[in-house]
Structure formats: structure tokens, C-alpha cells
Biopython code that builds the backbone (N, CA, C, O; Angstrom):
import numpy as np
from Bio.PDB.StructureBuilder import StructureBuilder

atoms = [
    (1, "UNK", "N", (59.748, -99.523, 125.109)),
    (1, "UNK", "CA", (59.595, -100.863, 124.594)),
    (1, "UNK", "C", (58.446, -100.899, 123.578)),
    (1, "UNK", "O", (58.601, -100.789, 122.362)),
    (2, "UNK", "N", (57.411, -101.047, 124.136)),
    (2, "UNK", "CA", (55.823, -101.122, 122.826)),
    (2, "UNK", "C", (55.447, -100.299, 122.973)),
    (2, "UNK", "O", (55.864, -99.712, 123.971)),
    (3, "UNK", "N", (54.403, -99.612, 122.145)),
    (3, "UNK", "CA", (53.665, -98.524, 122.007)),
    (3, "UNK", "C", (52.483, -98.620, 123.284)),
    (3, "UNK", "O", (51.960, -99.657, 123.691)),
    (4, "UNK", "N", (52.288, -97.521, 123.673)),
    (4, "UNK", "CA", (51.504, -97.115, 124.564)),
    (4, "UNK", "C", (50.152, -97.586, 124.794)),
    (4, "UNK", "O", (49.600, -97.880, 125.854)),
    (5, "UNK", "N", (49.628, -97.606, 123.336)),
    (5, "UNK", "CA", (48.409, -98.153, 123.273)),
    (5, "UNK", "C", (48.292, -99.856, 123.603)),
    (5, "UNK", "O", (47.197, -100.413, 123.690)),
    (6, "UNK", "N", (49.225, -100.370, 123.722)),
    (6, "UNK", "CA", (49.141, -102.331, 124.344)),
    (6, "UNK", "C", (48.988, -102.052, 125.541)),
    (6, "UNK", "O", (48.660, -102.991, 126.266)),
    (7, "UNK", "N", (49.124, -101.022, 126.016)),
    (7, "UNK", "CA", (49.631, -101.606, 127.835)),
    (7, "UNK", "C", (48.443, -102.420, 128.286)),
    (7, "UNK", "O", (48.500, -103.252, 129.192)),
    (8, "UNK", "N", (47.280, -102.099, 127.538)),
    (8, "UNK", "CA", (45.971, -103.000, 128.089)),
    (8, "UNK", "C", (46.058, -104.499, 127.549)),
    (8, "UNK", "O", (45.235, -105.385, 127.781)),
    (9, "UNK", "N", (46.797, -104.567, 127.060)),
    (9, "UNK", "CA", (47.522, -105.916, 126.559)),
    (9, "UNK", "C", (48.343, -106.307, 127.572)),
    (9, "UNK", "O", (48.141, -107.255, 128.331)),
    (10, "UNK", "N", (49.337, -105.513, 127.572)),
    (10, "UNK", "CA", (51.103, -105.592, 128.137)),
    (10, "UNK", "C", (50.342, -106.096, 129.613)),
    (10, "UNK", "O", (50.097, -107.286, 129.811)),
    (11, "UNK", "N", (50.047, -105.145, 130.494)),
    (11, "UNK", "CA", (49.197, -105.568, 131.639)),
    (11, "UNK", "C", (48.547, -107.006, 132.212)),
    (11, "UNK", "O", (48.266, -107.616, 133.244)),
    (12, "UNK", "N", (48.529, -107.061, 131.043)),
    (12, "UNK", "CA", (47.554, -108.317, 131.719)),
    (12, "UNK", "C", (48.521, -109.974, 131.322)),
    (12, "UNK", "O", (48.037, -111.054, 131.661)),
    (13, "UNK", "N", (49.312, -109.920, 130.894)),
    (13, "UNK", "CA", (50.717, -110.463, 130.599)),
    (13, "UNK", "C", (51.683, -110.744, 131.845)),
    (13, "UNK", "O", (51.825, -109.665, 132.422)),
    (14, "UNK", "N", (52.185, -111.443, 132.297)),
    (14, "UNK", "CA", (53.477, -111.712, 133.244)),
    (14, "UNK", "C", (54.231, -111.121, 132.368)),
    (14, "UNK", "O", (54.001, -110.934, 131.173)),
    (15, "UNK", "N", (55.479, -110.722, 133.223)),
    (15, "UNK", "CA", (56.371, -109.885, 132.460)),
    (15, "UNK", "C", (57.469, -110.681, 131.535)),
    (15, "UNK", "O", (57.962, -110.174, 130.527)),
    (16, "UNK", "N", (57.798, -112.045, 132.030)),
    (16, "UNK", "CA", (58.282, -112.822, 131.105)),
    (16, "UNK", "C", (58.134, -113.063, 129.568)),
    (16, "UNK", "O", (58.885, -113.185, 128.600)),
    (17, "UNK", "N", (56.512, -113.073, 129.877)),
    (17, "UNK", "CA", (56.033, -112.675, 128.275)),
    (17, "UNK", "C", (55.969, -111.997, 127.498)),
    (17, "UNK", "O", (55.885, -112.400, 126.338)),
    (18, "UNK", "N", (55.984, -110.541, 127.837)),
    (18, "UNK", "CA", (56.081, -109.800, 127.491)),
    (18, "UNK", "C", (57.452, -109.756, 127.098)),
    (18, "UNK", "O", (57.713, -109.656, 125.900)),
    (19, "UNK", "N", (58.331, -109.815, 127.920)),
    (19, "UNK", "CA", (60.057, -110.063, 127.135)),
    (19, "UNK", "C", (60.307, -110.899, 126.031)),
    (19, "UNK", "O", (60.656, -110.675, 124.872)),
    (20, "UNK", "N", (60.053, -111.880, 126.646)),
    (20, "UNK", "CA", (59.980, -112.883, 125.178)),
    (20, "UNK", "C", (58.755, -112.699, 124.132)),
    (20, "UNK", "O", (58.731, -113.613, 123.307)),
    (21, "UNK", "N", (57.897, -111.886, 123.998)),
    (21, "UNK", "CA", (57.600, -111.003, 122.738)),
    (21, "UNK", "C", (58.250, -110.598, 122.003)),
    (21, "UNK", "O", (58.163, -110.683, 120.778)),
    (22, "UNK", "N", (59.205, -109.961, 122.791)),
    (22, "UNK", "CA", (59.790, -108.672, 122.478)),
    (22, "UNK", "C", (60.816, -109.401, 121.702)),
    (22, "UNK", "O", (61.221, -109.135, 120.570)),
    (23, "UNK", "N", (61.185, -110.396, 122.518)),
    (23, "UNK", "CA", (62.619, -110.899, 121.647)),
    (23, "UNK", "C", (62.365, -111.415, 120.495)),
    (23, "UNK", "O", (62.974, -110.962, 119.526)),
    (24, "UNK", "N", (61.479, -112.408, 120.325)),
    (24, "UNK", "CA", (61.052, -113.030, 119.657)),
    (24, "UNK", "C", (60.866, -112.319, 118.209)),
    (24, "UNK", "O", (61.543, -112.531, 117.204)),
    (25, "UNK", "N", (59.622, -111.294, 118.378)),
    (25, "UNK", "CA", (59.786, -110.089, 117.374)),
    (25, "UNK", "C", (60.980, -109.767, 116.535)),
    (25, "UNK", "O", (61.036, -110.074, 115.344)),
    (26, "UNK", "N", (62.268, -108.923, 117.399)),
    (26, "UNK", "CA", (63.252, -108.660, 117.333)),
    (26, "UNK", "C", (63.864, -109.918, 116.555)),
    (26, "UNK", "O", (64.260, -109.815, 115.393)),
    (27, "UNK", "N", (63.903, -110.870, 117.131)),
    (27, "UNK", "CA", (65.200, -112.257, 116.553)),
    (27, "UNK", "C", (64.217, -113.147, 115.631)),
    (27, "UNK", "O", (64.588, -114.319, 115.575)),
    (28, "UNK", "N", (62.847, -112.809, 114.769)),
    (28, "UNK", "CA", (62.108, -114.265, 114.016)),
    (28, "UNK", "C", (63.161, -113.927, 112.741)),
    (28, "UNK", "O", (63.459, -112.935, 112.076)),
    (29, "UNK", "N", (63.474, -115.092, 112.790)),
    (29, "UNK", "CA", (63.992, -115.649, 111.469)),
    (29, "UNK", "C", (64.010, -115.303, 110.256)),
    (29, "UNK", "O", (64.957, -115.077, 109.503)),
    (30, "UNK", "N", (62.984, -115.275, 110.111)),
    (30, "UNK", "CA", (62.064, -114.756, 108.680)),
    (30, "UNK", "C", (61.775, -113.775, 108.150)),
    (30, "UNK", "O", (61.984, -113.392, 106.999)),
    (31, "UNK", "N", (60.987, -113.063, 109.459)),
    (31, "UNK", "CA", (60.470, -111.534, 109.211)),
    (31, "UNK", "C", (60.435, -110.717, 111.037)),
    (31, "UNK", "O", (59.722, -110.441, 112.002)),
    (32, "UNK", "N", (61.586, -110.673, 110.560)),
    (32, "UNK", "CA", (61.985, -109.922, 112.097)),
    (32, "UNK", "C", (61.711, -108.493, 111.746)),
    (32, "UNK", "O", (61.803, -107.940, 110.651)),
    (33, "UNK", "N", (61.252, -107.875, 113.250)),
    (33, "UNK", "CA", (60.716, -106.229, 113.740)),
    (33, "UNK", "C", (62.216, -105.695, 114.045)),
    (33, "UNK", "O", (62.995, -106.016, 114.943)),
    (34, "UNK", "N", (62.345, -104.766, 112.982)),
    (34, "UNK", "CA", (63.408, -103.552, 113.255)),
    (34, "UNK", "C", (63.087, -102.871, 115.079)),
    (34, "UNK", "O", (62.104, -102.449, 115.688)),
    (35, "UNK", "N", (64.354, -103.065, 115.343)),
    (35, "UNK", "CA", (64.194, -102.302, 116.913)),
    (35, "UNK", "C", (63.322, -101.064, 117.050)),
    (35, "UNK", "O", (62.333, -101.032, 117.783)),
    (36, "UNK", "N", (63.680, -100.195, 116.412)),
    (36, "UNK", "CA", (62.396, -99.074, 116.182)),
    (36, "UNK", "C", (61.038, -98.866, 115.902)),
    (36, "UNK", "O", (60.321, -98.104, 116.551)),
    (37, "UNK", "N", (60.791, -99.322, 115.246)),
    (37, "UNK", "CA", (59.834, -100.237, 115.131)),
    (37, "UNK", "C", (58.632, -100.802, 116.068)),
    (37, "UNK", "O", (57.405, -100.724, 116.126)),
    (38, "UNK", "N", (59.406, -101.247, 116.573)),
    (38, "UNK", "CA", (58.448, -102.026, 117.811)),
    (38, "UNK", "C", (57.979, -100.949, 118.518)),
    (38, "UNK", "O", (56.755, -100.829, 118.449)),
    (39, "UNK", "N", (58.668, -99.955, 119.312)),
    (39, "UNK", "CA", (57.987, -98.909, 119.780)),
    (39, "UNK", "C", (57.056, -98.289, 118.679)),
    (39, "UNK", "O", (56.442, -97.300, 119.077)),
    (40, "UNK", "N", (56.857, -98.602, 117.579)),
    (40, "UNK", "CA", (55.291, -97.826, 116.697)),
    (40, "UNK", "C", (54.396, -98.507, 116.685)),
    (40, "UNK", "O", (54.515, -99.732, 116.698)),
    (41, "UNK", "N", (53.516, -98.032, 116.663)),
    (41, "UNK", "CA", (52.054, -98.859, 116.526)),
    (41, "UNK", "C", (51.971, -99.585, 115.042)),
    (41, "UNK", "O", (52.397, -99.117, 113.986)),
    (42, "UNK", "N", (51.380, -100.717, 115.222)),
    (42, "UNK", "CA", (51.849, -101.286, 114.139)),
    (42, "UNK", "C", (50.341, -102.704, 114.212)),
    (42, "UNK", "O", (50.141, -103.329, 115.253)),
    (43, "UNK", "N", (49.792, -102.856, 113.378)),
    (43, "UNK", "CA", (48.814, -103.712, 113.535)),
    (43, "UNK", "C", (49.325, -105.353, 113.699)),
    (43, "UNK", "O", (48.635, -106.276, 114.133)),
    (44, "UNK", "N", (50.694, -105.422, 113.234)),
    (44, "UNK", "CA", (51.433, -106.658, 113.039)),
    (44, "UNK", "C", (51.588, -106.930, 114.911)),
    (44, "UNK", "O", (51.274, -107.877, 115.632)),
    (45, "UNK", "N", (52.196, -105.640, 115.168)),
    (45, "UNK", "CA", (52.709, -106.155, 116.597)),
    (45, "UNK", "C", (52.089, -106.565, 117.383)),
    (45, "UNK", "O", (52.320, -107.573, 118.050)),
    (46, "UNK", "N", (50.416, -105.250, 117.498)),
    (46, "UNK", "CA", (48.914, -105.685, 118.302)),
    (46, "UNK", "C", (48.972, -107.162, 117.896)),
    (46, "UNK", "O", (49.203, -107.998, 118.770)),
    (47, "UNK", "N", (48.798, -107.492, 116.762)),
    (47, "UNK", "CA", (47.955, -109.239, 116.285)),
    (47, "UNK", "C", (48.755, -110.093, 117.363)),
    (47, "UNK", "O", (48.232, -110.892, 118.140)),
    (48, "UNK", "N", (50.330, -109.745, 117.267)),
    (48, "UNK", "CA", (51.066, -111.146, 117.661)),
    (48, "UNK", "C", (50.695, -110.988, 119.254)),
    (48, "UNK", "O", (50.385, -111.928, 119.986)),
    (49, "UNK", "N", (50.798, -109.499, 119.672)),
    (49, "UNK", "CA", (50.676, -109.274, 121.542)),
    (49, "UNK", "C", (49.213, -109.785, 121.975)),
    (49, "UNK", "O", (48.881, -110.256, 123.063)),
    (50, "UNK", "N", (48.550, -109.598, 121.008)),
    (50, "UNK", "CA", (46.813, -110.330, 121.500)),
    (50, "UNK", "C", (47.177, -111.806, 121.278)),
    (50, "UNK", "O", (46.691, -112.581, 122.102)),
    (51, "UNK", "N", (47.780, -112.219, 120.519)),
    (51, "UNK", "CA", (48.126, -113.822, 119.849)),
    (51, "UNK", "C", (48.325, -114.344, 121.710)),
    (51, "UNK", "O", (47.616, -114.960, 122.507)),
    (52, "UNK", "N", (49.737, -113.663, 121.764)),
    (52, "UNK", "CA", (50.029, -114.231, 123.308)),
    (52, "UNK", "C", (49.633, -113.901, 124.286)),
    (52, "UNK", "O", (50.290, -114.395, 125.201)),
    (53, "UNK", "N", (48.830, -113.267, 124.619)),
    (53, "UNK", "CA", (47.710, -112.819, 125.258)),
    (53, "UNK", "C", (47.372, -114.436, 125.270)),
    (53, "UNK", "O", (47.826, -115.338, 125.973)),
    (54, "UNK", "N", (46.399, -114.438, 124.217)),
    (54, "UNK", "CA", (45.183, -115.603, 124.483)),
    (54, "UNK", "C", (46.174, -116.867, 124.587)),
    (54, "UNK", "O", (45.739, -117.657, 125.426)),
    (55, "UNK", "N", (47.203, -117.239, 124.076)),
    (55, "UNK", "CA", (47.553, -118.728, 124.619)),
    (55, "UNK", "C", (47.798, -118.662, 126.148)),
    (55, "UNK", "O", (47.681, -119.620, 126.911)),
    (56, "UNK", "N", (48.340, -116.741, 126.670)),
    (56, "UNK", "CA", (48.338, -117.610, 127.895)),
    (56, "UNK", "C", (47.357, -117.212, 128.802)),
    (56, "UNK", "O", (47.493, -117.420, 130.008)),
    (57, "UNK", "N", (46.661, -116.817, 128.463)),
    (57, "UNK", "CA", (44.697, -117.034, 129.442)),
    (57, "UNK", "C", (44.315, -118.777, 128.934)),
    (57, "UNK", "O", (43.568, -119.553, 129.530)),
    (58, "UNK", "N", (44.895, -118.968, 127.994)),
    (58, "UNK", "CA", (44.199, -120.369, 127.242)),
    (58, "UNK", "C", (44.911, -121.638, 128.527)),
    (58, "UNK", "O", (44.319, -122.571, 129.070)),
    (59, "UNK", "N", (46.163, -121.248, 128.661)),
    (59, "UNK", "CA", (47.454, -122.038, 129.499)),
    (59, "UNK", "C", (46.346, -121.841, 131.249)),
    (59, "UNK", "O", (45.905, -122.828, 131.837)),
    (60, "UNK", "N", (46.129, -120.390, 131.736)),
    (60, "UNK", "CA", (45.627, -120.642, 132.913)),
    (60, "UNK", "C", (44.315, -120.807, 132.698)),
    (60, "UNK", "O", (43.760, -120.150, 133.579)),
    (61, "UNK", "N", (43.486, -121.331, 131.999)),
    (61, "UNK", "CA", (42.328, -121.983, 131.836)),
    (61, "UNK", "C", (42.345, -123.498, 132.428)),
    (61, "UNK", "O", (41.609, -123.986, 133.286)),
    (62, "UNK", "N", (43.703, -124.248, 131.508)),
    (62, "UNK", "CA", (43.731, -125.308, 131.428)),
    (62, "UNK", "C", (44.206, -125.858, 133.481)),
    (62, "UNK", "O", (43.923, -126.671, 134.360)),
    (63, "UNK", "N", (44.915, -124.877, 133.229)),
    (63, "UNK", "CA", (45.478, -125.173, 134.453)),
    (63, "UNK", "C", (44.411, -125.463, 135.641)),
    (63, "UNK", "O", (44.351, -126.554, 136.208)),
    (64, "UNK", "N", (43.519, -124.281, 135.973)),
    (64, "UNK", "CA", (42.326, -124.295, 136.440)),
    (64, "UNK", "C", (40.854, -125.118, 136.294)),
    (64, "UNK", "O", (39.814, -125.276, 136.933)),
    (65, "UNK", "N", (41.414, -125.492, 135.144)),
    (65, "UNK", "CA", (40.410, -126.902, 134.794)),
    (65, "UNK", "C", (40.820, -128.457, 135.519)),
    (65, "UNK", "O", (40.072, -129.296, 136.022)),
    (66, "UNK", "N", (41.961, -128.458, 135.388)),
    (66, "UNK", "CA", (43.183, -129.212, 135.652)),
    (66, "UNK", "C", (42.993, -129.089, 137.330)),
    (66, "UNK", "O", (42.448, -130.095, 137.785)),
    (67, "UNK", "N", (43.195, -128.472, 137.942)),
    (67, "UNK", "CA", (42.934, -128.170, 139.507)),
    (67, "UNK", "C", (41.588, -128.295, 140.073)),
    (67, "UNK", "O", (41.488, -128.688, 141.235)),
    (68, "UNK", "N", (40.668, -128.043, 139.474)),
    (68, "UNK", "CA", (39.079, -128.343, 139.700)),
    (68, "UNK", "C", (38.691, -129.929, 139.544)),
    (68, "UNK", "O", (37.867, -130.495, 140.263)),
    (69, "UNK", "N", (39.312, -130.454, 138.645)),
    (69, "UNK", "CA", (38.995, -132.018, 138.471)),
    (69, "UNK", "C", (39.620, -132.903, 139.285)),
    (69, "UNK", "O", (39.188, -134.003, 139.628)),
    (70, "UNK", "N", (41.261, -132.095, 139.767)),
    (70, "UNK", "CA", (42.148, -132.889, 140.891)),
    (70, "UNK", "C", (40.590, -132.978, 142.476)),
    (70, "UNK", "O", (40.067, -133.859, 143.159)),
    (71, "UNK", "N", (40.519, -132.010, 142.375)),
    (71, "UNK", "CA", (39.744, -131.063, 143.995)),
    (71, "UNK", "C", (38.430, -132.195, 143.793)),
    (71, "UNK", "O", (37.634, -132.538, 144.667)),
    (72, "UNK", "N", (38.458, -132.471, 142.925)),
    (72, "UNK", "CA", (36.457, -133.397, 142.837)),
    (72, "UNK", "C", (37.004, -135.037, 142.851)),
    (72, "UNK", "O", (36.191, -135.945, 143.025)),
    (73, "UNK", "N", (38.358, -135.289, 142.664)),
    (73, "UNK", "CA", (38.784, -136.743, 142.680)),
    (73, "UNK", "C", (39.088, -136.472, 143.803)),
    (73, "UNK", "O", (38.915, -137.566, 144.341)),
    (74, "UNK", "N", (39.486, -135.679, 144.723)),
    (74, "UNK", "CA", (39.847, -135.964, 146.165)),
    (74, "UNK", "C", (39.045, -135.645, 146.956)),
    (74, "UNK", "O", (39.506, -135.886, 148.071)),
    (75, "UNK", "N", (37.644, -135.040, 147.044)),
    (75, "UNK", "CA", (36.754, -135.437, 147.573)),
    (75, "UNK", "C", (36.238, -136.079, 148.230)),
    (75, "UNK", "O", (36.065, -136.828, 147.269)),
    (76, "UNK", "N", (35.768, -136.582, 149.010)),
    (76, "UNK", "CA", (35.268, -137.931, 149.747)),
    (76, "UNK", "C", (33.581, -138.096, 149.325)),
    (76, "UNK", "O", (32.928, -139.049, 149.751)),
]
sb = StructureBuilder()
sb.init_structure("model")
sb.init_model(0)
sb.init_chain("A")
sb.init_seg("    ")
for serial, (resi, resn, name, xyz) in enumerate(atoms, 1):
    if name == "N":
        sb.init_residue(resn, " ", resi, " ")
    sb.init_atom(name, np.array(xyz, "f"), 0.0, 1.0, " ", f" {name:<3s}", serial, name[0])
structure = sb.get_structure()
């Protein structure tokens, strides 16, 4: 699937996301990744796999922010 060198990326990803990377890549509209491709290292691919990386640490941030403020309104 990706080059070897993401897995410290890939890893830390649910695997959903990582699929829908992949597809996404594969099927953009515009400027879609040749299937081959994607298995090379490629600075385009790192940018977008760190891209989704951080929205979704950004997503369980919120979430956890979101759960900490519920926990202090129910408090007594």
C-alpha cells in the first residue's frame, strides 16, 4: 500500500483512514496518484498522510475537550 517510511504516520491512524487516504489519492478528481505510485515515497503523499494525521488528533482533541466540559457540568 504506502511506502514504508509512513508507517509512523500509518500507525497512529485508525485504519479507516488510512483507506480512505488511499482512495481518495487514487480517485481526486483533479490530480489523482497513479496506483504505483503511491507505494513510492513521494513528498506529495507524506504532506497529505501528515494532513490527516492532524485533523484527526485535531477531531480527538475536540472530542476530549467536549467530554471534560460535559464531566464539570455534571458535577455537583
Amino acid at each position: 500500500m504506502f511506502h514504508s517510511d509512513y508507517k509512523h504516520i500509518i500507525d497512529r491512524l485508525p485504519k479507516s483512514f488510512v483507506k480512505r487516504a488511499y482512495e481518495r489519492l487514487l480517485h481526486h478528481s483533479k490530480d489523482s496518484v497513479p496506483l504505483e505510485s503511491i507505494s513510492r515515497k513521494s513528498e506529495r503523499i507524506e504532506s497529505y498522510l501528515r494532513h490527516t494525521l492532524e485533523v484527526y488528533e485535531n477531531s480527538l482533541n475536540k472530542k476530549k475537550c467536549k467530554t471534560i466540559a460535559q464531566e464539570k457540568l455534571l458535577r455537583p
